[in-house]
VMD Tcl script that draws the C-alpha trace (Angstrom):
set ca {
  {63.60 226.44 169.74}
  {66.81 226.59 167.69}
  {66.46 226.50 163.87}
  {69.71 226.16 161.56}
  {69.47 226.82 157.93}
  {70.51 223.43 156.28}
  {72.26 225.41 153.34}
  {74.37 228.60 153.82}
  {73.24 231.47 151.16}
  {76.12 232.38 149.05}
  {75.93 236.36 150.47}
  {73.41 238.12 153.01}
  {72.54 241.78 152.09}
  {72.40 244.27 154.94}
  {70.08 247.28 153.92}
  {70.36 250.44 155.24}
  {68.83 253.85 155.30}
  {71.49 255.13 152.62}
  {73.64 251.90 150.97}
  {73.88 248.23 150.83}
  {76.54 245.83 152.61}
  {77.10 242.48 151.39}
  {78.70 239.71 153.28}
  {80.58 237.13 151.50}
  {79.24 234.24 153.50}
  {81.10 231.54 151.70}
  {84.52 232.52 151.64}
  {84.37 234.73 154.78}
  {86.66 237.02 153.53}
  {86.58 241.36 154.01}
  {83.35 241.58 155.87}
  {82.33 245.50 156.29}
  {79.33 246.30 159.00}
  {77.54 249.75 159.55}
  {76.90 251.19 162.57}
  {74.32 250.16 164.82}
  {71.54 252.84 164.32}
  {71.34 253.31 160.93}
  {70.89 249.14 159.90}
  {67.33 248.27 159.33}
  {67.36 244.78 157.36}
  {68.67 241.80 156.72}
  {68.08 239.59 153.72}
  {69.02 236.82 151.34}
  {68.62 234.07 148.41}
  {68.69 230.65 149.37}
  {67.72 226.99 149.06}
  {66.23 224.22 150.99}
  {67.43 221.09 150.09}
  {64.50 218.77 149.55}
  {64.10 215.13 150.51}
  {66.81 213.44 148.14}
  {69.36 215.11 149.83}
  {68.20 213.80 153.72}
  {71.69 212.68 154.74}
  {74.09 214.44 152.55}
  {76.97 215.47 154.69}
  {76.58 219.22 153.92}
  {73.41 219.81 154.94}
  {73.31 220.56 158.43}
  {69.99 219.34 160.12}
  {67.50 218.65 157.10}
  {64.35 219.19 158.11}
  {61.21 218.59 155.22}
  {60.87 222.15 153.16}
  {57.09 222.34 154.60}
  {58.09 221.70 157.98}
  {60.36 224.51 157.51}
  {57.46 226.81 155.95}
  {55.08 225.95 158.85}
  {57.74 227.70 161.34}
  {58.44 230.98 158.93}
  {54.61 231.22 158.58}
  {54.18 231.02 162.68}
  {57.16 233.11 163.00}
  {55.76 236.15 161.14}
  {52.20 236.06 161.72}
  {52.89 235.91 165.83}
  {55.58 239.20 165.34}
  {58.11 236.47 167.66}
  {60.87 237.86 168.13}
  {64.07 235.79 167.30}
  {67.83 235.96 167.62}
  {69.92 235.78 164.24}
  {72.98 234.77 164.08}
  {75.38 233.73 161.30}
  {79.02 232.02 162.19}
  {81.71 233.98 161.10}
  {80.28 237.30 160.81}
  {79.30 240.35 162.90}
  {75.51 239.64 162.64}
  {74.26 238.92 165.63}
  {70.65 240.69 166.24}
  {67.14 240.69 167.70}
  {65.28 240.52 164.66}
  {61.73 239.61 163.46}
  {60.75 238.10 160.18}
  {59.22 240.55 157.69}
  {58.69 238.09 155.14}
  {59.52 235.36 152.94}
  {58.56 233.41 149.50}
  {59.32 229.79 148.33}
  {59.31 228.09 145.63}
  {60.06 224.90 143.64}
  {63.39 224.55 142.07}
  {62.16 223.09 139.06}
  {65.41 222.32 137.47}
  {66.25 220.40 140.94}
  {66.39 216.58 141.14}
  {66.87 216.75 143.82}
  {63.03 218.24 145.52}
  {64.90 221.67 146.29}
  {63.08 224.87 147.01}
  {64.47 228.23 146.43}
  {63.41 231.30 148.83}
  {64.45 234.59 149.73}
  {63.73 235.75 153.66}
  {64.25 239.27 155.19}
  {64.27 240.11 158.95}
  {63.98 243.28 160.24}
  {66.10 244.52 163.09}
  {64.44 245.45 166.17}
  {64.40 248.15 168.30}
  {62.62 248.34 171.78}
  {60.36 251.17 171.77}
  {60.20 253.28 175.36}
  {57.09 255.47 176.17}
  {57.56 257.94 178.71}
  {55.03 260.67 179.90}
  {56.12 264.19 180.06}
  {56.78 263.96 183.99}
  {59.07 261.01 183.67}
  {60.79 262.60 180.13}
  {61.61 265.58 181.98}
  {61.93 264.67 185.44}
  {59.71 267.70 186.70}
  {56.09 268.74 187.94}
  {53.98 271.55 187.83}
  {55.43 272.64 184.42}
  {53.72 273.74 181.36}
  {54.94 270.91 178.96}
  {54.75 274.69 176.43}
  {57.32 275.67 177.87}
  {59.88 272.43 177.36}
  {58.76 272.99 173.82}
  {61.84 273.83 171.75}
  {61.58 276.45 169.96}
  {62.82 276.39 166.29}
  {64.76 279.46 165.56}
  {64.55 280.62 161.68}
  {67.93 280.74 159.30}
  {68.68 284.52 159.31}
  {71.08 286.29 157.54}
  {72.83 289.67 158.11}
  {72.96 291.70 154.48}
  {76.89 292.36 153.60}
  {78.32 294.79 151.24}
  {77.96 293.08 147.64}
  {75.09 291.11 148.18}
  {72.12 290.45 146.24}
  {68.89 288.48 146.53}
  {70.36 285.51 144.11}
  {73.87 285.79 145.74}
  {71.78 285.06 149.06}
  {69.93 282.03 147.39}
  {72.45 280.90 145.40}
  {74.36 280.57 149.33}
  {71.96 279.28 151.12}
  {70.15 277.02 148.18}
  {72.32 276.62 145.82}
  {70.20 277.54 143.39}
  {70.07 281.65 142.89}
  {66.81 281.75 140.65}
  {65.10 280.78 144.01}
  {65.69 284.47 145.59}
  {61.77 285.31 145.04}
  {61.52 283.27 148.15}
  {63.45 285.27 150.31}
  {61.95 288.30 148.84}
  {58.56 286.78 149.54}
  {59.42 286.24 153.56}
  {61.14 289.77 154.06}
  {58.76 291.92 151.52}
  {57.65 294.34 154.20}
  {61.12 294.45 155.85}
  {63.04 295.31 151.77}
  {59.98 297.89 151.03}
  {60.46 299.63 154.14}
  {64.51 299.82 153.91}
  {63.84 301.52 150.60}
  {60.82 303.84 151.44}
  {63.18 305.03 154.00}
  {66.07 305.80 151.73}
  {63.97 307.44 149.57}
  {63.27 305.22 146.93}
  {59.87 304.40 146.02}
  {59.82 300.59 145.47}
  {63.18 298.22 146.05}
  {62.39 296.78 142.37}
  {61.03 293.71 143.02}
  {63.73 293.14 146.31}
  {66.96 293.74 144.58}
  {67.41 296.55 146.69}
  {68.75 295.39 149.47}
  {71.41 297.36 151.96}
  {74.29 295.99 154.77}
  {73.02 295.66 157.84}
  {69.58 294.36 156.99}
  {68.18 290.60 158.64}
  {66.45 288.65 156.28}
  {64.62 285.64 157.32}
  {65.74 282.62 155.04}
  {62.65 280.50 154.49}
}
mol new
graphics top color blue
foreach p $ca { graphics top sphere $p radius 0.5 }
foreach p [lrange $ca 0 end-1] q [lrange $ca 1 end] { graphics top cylinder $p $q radius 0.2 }
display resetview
């Protein structure tokens, strides 16, 4: 089944994981588009021109605003998966309809409704088993595991604690933190030079690797 919108919305609004991209539907002009992975959305403003307007020449294939609400309902509830398109434009997806709300234009003569629709993009979702991911047998799936290696940081000549901190966090009042993950490793550089205690980690000597947490 093939559904066209009977009114165009004045601008569809393309949401993604960081920033919005609007597309100026009406005059077509500078149209902008994100890359493919990181759009999730696509949603708008519009109206649905009610039964005065049945055979005004810019409304393209009036259909009654109920009629129109029967589909959207069917649509979502059943997850079916549609193809959206818009003339013009680079939006051209697999989508499904999230959701929608309508309502009566009450300043219309005319028997408008006014809604606002968003479909969601969609993305085909692959299970594989470890065999098939991997392509092997008679492996521990441990050992495919990866292994997440800790920030470390070799100890220079001038550092301190906060310098560390303020390099790695930007913030230096946060060196407690690194004093809290190398404690035995600082306490045992200074027993060995003699001192008694590093006071509170600010001892710290070239040539020492902290663990930055």
């Amino acid at each position: 089944m093939r559904f066209q919108f009977p009114m165009l919305p004045r601008e569809v609004r393309c949401r993604t994981a960081a920033r919005f991209i609007d597309y100026d539907i009406m005059s077509l002009g500078a149209l902008s588009f994100p890359l493919g992975e990181e759009l999730t959305e696509f949603s708008w403003k519009g109206r649905l021109p009610g039964p005065s307007r049945e055979g005004f020449s810019f409304i393209r294939g009036w259909k009654k605003p109920l009629e129109i609400q029967t589909w959207w309902s069917i649509w979502r509830s059943r997850g079916m998966l549609l193809h959206l398109m818009v003339t013009g434009t680079t939006i051209n997806h697999y989508v499904y309809l999230k959701d929608y709300n309508m309502d009566v234009d009450e300043s219309s003569a005319y028997g408008d409704q006014l809604y606002d629709i968003t479909f969601v993009v969609a993305k085909p979702l692959q299970v594989f088993t470890e065999r098939e991911l991997f392509g092997v047998a008679n492996i521990n799936p441990e050992y495919l595991r990866p292994v997440i290696q800790p920030n470390t940081h070799t100890v220079q000549s001038g550092d301190t604690l906060w310098r560390i901190a303020q390099r790695f966090y930007g913030d230096g009042g946060r060196h407690g933190e690194i004093y809290a993950a190398n404690a035995e490793v600082i306490e045992e550089a200074a027993r060995s030079r003699g001192f008694a205690s590093s006071r509170s980690g600010h001892w710290i000597f070239p040539g020492m690797v902290l663990v930055i947490p």
